[in-house]
MIGU-421414 format. One record per residue (C-alpha): residue in one letter; x, y, z. Coordinates in steps of 0.001 Angstrom, whole numbers, plus 500000, padded with zeros to 6 digits. Layout:
BEGIN
AXYZ ...
***
This chain:
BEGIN
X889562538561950549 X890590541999949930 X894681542484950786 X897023545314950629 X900986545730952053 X901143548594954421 X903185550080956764 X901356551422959907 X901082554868960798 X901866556273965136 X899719558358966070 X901123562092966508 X899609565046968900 X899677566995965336 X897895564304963745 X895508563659966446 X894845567236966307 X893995567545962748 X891499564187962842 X889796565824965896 X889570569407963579 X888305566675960673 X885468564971962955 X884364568617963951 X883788569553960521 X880122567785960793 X878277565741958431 X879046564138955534 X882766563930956759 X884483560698958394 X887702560830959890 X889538558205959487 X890025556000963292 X893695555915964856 X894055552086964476 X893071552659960947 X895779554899960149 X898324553110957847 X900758554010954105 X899241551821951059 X902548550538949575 X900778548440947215 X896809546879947085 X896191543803945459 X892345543786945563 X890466540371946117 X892739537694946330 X892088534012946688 X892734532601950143 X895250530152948345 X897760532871947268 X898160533850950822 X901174531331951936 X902788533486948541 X902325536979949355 X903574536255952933 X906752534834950812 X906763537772948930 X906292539944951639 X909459537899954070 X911431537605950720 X910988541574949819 X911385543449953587 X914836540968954045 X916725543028951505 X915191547000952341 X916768548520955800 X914565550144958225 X913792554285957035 X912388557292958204 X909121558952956571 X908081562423956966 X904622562872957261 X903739566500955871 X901464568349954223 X897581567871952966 X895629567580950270 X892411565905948747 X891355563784945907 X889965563574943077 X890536567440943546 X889683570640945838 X886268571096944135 X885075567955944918 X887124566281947607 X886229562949948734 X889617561267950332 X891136563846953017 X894685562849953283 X898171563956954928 X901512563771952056 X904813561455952791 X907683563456951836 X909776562063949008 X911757559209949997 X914385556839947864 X914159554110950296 X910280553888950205 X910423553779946606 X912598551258946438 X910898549086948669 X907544549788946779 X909636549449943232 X910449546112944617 X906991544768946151 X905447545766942487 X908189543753940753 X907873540718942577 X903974540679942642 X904291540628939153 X905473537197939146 X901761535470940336 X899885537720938137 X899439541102939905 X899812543818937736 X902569546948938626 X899655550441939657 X898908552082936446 X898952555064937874 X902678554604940030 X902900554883943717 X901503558281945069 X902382558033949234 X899313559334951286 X897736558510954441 X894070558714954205 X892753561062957085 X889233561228956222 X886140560973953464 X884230563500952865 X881221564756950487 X881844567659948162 X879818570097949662 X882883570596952081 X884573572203949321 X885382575600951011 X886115574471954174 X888349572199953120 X890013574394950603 X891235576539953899 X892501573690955999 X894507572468953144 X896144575915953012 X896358576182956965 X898068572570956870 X900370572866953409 X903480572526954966 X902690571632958485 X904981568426959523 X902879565686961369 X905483563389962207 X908577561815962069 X908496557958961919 X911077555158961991 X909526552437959517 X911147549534960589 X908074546654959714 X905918545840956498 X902611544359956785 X900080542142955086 X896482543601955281 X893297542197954548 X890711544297954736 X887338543427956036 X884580545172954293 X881737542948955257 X882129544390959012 X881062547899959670 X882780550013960669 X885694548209957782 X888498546396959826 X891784545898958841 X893342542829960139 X897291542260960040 X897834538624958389 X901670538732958664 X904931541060959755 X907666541709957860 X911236542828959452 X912959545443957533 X916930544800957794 X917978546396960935 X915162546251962736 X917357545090966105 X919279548040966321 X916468550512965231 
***
């Protein structure tokens, strides 16, 4: 089974707004669905239903010692790049208590055998996919949306993902909840 922790995303009038802009674009690009919206803190790929029970004890162990912490949802961009975007996605403002908690997931996933992201944590929510002949089109709502704030959001839970690629359209399915410290009085 394919698993990820996440933290899920709210759904904004801004937001809404620019997935309903995305949709309109026409073919070839998929927004993404609202109850699809989450923040990758860190994938682990296909994982044997055996090392569940630990990643949930990872995942309990880990959220106990982060508080709860606000991200700022602003900005868009694209990957790979603007000539060829494929992933549509809205930026998470630079945050020290996000990267801790991700420093800290990484670290103790080590410990079973998952290896720390080569390429370090990059904090995106992923709007839509696209093909590359949206180039242009693209290129202009990125600069229409640079600095545009989509939300505000309290993260006060951390969750355990598996995601269900044999189903179509892909479902995510939450296989446990983790409490940030604080939650009560957030």
């Amino acid at each position: 089974m394919r698993i990820f922790f996440s933290v899920s995303i709210e759904m904004t009038g801004e937001m809404e707004a620019l997935l309903r802009r995305l949709a309109g674009m026409g073919r070839g690009i998929r927004a993404v669905r609202e109850e699809k919206l989450h923040l990758t803190l860190k994938f682990l790929g296909e994982v044997k239903a055996d090392f569940v029970p630990l990643l949930e004890g990872i995942l309990d162990e880990v959220v106990s010692r982060h508080p709860c912490f606000d991200l700022i949802l602003e900005g868009m961009g694209v990957f790979p790049n603007e000539r060829q975007p494929r992933i549509v996605w809205v930026g998470v403002k630079e945050n020290a208590a996000l990267n801790a908690l991700v420093d800290d997931l990484q670290t103790a996933c080590q410990g079973p055998g998952f290896e720390r992201d080569q390429y370090g944590f990059n904090p995106h929510i992923t709007v839509a996919r696209c093909q590359a002949h949206h180039s242009r089109e693209m290129k202009a709502l990125i600069e229409e949306y640079e600095s545009t704030v989509f939300a505000t959001q309290r993260v006060s839970t951390v969750q355990l993902t598996q995601s269900m690629l044999e189903e179509q359209p892909v479902r995510y399915r939450m296989m446990r909840e983790g409490a940030l410290k604080g939650r009560e009085e957030s």
